[in-house]
C-alpha positions as CSV (number, residue, x, y, z in Angstrom):
1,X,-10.1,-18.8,-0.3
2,X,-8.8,-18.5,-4.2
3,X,-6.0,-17.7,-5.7
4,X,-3.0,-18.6,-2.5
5,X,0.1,-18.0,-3.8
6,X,2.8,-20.4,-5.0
7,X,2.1,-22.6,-8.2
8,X,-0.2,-20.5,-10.1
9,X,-3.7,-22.4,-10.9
10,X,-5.2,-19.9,-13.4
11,X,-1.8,-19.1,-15.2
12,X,0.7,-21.2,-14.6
13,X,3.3,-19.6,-17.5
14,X,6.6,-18.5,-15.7
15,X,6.6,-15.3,-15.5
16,X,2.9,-15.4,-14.4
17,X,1.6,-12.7,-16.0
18,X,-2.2,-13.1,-16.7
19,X,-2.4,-14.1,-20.6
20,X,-5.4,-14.9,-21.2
21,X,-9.0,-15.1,-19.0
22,X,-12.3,-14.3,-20.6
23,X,-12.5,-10.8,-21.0
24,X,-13.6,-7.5,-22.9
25,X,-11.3,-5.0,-25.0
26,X,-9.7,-2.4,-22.7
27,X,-11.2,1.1,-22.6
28,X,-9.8,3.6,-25.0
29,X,-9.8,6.8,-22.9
30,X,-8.2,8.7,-26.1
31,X,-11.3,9.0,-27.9
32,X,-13.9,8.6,-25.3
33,X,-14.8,10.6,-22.2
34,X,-15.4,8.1,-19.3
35,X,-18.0,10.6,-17.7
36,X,-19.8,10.3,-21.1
37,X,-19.8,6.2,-21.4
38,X,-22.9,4.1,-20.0
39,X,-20.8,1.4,-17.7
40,X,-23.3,-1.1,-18.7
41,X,-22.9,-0.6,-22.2
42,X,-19.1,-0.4,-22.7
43,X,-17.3,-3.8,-22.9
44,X,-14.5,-2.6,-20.0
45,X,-16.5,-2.0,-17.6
46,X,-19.8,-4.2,-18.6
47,X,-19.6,-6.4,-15.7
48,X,-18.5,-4.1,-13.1
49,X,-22.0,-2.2,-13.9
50,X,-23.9,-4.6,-12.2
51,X,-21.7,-4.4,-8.8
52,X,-21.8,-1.0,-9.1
53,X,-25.6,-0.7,-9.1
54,X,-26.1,-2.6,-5.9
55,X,-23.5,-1.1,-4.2
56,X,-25.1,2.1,-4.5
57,X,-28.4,0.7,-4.2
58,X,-27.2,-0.5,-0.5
59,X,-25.8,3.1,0.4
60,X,-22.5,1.5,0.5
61,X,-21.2,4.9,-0.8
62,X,-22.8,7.4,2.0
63,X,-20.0,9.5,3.5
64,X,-19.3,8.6,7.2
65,X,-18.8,12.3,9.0
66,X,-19.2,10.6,12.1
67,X,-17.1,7.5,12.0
68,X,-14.1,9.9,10.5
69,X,-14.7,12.6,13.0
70,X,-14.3,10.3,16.1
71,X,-11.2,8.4,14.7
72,X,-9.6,11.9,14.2
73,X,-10.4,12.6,17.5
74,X,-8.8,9.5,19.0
75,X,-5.6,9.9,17.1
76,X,-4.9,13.3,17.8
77,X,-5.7,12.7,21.7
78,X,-3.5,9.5,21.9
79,X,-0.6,11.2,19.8
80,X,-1.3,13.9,22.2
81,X,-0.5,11.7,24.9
82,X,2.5,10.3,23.1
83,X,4.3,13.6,22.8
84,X,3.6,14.6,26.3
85,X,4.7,11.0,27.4
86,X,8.0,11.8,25.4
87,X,8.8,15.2,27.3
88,X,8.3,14.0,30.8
89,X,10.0,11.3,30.6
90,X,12.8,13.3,28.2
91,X,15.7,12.0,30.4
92,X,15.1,8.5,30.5
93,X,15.3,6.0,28.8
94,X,12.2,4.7,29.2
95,X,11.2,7.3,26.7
96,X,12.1,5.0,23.7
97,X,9.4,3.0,24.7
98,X,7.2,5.7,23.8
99,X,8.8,5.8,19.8
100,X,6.5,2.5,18.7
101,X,3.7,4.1,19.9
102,X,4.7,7.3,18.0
103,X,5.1,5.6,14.8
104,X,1.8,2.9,15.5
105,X,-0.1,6.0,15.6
106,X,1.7,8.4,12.4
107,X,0.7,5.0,10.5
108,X,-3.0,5.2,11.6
109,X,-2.8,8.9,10.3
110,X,-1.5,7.2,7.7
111,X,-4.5,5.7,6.9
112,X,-6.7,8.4,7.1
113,X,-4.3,10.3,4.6
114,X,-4.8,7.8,2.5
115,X,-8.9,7.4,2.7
116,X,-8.6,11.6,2.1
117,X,-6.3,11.1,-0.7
118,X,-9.4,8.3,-2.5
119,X,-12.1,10.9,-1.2
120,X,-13.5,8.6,1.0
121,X,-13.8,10.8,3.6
122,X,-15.4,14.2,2.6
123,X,-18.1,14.9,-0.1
124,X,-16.2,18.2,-1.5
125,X,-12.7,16.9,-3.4
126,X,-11.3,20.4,-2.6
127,X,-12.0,19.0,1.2
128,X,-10.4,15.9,1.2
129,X,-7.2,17.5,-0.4
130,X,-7.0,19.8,1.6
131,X,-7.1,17.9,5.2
132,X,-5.2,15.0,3.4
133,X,-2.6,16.9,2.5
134,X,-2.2,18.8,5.8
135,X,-2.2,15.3,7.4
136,X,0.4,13.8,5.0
137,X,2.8,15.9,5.2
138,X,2.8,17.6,8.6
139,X,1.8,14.8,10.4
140,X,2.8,12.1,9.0
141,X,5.7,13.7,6.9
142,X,5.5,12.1,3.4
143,X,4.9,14.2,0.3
144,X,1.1,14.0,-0.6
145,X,1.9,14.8,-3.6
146,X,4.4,12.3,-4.2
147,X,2.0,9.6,-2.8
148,X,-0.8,10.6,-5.2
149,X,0.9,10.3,-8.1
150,X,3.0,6.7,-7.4
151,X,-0.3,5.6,-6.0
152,X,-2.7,6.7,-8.8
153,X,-1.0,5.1,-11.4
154,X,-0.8,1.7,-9.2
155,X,-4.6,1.9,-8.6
156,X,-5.2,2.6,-12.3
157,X,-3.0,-0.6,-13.3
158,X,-2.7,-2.8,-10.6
159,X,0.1,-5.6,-11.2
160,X,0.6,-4.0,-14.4
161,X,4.4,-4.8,-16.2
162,X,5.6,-1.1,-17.1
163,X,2.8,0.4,-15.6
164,X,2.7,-0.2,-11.8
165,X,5.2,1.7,-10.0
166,X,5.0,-0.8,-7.2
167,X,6.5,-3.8,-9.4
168,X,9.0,-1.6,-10.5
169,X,12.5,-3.0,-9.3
170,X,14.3,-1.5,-6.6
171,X,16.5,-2.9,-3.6
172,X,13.7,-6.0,-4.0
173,X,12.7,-7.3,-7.4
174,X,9.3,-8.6,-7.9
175,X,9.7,-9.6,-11.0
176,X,11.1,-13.2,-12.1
177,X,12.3,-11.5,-15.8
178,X,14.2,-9.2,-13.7
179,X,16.1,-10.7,-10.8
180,X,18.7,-12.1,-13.2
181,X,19.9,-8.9,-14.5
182,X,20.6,-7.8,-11.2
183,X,24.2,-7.0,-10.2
184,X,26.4,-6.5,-7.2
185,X,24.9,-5.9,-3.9
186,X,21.8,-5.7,-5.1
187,X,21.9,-9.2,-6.8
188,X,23.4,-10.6,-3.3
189,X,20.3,-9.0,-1.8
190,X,17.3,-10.4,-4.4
191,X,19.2,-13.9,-4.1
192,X,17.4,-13.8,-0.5
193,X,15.7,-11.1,-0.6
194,X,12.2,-13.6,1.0
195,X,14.2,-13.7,3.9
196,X,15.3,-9.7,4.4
197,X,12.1,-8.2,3.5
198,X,10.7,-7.8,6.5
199,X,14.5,-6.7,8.2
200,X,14.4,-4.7,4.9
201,X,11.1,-2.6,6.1
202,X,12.8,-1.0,8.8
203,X,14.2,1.0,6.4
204,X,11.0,2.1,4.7
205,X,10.2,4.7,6.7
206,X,12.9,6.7,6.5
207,X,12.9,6.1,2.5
208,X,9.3,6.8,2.3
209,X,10.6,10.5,3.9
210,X,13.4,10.5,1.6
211,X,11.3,10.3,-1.5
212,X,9.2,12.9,-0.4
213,X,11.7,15.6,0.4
214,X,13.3,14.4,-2.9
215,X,9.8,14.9,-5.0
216,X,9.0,17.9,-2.9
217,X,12.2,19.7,-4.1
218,X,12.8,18.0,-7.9
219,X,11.9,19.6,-11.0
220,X,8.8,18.1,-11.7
221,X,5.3,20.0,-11.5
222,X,3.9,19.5,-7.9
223,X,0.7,21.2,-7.1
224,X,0.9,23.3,-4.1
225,X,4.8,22.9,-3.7
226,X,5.6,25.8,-1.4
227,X,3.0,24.6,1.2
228,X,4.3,20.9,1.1
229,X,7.5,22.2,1.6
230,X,6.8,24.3,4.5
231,X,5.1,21.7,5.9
232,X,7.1,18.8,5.6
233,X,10.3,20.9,6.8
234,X,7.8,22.5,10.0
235,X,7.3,18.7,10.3
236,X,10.4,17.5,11.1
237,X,12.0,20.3,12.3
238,X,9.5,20.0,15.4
239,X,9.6,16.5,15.8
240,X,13.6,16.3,15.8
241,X,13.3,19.5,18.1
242,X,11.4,18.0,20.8
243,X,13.2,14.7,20.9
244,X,16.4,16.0,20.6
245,X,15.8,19.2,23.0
246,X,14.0,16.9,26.3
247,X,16.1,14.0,25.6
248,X,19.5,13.7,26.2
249,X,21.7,13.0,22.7
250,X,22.4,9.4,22.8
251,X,18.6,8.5,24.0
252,X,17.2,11.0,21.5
253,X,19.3,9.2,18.5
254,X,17.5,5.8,20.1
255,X,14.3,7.0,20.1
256,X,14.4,8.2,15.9
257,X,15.9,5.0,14.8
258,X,13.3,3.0,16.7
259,X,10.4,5.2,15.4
260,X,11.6,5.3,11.7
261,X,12.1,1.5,12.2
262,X,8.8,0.9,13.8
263,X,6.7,2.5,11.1
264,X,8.6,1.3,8.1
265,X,7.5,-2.2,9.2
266,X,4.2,-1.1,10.1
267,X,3.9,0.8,7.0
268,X,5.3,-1.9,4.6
269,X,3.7,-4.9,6.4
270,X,-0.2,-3.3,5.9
271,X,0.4,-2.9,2.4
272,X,2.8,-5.8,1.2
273,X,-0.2,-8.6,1.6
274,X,-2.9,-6.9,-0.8
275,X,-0.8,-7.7,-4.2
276,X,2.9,-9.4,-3.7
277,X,2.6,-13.0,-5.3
278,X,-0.5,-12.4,-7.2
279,X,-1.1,-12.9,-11.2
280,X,1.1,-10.1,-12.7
281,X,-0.8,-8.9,-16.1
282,X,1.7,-8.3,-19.2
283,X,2.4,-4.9,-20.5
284,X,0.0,-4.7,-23.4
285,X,-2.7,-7.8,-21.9
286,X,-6.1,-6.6,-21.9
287,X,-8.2,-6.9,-19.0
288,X,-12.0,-5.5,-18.1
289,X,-11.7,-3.3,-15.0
290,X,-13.4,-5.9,-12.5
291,X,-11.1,-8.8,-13.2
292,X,-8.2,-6.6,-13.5
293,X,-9.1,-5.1,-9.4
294,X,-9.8,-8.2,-8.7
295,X,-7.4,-11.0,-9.5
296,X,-4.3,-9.3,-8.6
297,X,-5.8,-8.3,-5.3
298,X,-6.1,-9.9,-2.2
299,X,-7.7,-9.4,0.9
300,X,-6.9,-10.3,4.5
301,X,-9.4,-12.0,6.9
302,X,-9.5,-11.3,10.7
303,X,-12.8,-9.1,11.6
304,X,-13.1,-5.9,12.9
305,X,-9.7,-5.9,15.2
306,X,-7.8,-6.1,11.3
307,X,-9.9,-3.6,10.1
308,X,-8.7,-1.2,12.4
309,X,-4.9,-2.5,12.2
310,X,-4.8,-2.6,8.4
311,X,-7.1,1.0,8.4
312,X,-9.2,-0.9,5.8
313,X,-6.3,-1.9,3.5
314,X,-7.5,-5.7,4.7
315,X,-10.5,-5.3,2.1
316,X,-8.0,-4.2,-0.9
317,X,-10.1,-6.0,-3.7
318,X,-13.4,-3.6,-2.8
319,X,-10.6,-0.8,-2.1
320,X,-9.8,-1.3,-5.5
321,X,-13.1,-1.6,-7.1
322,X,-14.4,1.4,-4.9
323,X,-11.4,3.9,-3.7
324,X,-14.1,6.0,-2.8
325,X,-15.5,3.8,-0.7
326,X,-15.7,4.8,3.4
327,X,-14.1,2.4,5.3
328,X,-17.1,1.4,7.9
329,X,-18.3,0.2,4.3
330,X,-15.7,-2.0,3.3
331,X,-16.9,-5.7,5.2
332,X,-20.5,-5.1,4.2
333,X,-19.3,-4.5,0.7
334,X,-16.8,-7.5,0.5
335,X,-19.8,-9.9,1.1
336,X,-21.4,-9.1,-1.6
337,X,-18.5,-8.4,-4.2
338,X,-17.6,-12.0,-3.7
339,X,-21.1,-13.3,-4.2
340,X,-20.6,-11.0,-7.5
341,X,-17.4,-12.9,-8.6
342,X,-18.5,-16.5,-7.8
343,X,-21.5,-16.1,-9.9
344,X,-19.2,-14.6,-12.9
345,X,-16.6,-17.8,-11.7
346,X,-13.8,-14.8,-11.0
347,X,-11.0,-15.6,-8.7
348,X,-12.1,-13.9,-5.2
349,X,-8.4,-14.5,-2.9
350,X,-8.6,-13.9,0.8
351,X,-6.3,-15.4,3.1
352,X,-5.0,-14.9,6.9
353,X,-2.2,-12.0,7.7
354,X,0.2,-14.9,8.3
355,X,-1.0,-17.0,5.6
356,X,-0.6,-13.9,3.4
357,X,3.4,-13.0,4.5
358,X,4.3,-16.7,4.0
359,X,3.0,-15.9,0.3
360,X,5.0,-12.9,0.1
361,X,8.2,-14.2,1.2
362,X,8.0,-17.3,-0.5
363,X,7.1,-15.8,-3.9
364,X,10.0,-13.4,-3.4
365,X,12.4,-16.1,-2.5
366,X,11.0,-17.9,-5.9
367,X,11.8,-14.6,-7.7
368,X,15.3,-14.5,-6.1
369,X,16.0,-18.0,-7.4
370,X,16.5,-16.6,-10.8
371,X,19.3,-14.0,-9.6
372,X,21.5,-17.4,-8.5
373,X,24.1,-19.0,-10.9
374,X,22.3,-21.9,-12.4
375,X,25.8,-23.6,-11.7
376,X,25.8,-22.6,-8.2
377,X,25.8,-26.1,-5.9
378,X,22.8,-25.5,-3.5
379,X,25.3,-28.1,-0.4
380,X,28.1,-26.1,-1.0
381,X,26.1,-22.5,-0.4
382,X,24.8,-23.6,2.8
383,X,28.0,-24.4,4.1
384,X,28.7,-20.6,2.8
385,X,31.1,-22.0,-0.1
């Protein structure tokens, strides 16, 4: 199963930041050209070579047209469905039954954004940005561009103190060094935040549009900005027209707080499992590429009905390892990339979905503990003293 959470076995310091494992020298991208470097050769990615080989040896790699062309075809029909569902039923308020599936089915587009964004999908680059894109942000309605970038340098650095936007404190701190510099609502909020993090995700999906319109219109260079904002404003400008036009006011307001709930949660919980309460690596620790994917990843168990709930994000250590990878690929893949790591005696983690959120809330309840007062009388709080 590996590496479960809790008290760490490989690196048991406090804050557990991975400090030492046997391992090669980093990469040093300023003087070398990775196109130019023999895998095999250079000391960063030495060991991944080998995994590499036989996963292109297995055709692990092929594009899958096919497997990509009928999931697009589902989700378009059933959100299809979904929207006329909404404007018959416009008056009623059975309607807002309809918003989970609405938001169940943005997430799956979601997904496939996502696969376009790794170009896992198409052979062309120019392709997969262009469909993933389109997806993103008139679909789905999050800023592509925004995405890329966050989620680039989290791939890149996985875990990484200073370097992984995803560790980076917000409303919840992952970080023990953190939590006690916190202050005012936001302390109250990290002191329990294990607890809240799931009512917390309701708001994600509404944030995660947020940050999009907010990138989409900052100063910052964003490629193609005019067509992200044209879409992302056609975007909601249609979906809030046709709830707000075929359902009466009060049922419409419902209906948008139960969708943007709906997919936050859906959204947060499919991602939340592959790295919260895994080793976090210091800020200047050096760590080859494989063991760096792979011991602050970890991957969820549950077959095929998780690989199509998770959209593949279930197998986050070959994600990692393989971005590129197509996710029909993934399971076959994961079989042997742990057959890799247990001859090289690498921590390979998988766990159960609820295994994994009872990691994830208890590791962010252990990193809340540090926001308390030290003098604070643990009776007297639970009588709300």
């Amino acid at each position: 199963m590996g590496y479960q959470g809790g008290a760490s076995v490989l690196y048991p310091e406090k804050p557990r930041y991975l400090r030492r494992v046997s391992m090669s020298p980093t990469l040093d991208r300023s003087s070398d050209s990775p196109s130019r470097i023999d895998p095999a050769a250079h000391p960063y990615t030495s060991d991944f070579a080998g995994l590499m080989k036989s996963i292109k040896s297995a055709g692990l790699l092929r594009r899958r047209h096919g497997y990509y062309g009928v999931l697009a075809s589902i989700l378009t029909v059933v959100l299809g469905m979904t929207v006329t569902g909404m404007i018959f039923l416009g008056s009623s308020w059975w309607s807002v039954a309809l918003a989970p599936p609405l938001a169940i089915v943005l997430t799956q587009f979601a997904f496939l954004a996502h696969e376009l964004a790794h170009k896992a999908v198409f052979a062309s680059g120019s392709s997969n940005d262009i469909w993933g894109r389109i997806i993103a942000n008139l679909v789905v309605g999050i800023s592509y561009s925004w995405w890329m970038n966050k989620h680039s340098r989290h791939h890149g650095n996985p875990n990484t103190v200073g370097k992984d936007p995803d560790i980076e404190s917000d409303v919840v701190v992952f970080r023990e060094d953190i939590a006690p510099t916190t202050t005012g609502l936001q302390r109250a909020i990290v002191k329990r935040q294990g607890w809240l993090f799931f009512p917390l995700l309701t708001l994600e999906g509404l944030n995660l549009h947020i940050q999009g319109f907010k990138s989409a219109f900052s100063r910052k260079k964003i490629e193609a900005r005019g067509s992200e904002i044209t879409m992302l404003l056609s975007r909601h400008i249609i979906l809030f027209g046709l709830v707000y036009w075929f359902m009466p006011w009060g049922v419409a307001s419902v209906f948008i707080v139960t969708q943007l709930a709906v997919f936050g949660v859906y959204m947060g919980a499919s991602f939340a499992p592959n790295h919260k309460g895994m080793p976090i690596i210091g800020r200047d620790v050096k760590v080859d590429f494989l063991r760096r994917q792979v011991l602050t990843s970890r991957n969820i168990t549950g077959g095929t009905a998780m690989d199509l709930a998770m959209g593949g994000l279930n197998y986050q250590i070959e994600h990692h390892l393989f971005p590129n990878m197509p996710r029909p690929a993934l399971a076959k893949a994961a079989k042997m990339v742990k057959a890799y790591c247990v001859e090289r005696s690498i921590t390979y983690t998988e766990t159960s979905l609820v295994r994994s959120y009872g990691i994830v809330v208890s590791y962010l309840n252990r990193v809340g503990l540090q926001a308390r007062d030290p003098f604070d009388c643990p009776i007297a709080q639970g009588a709300g003293r």
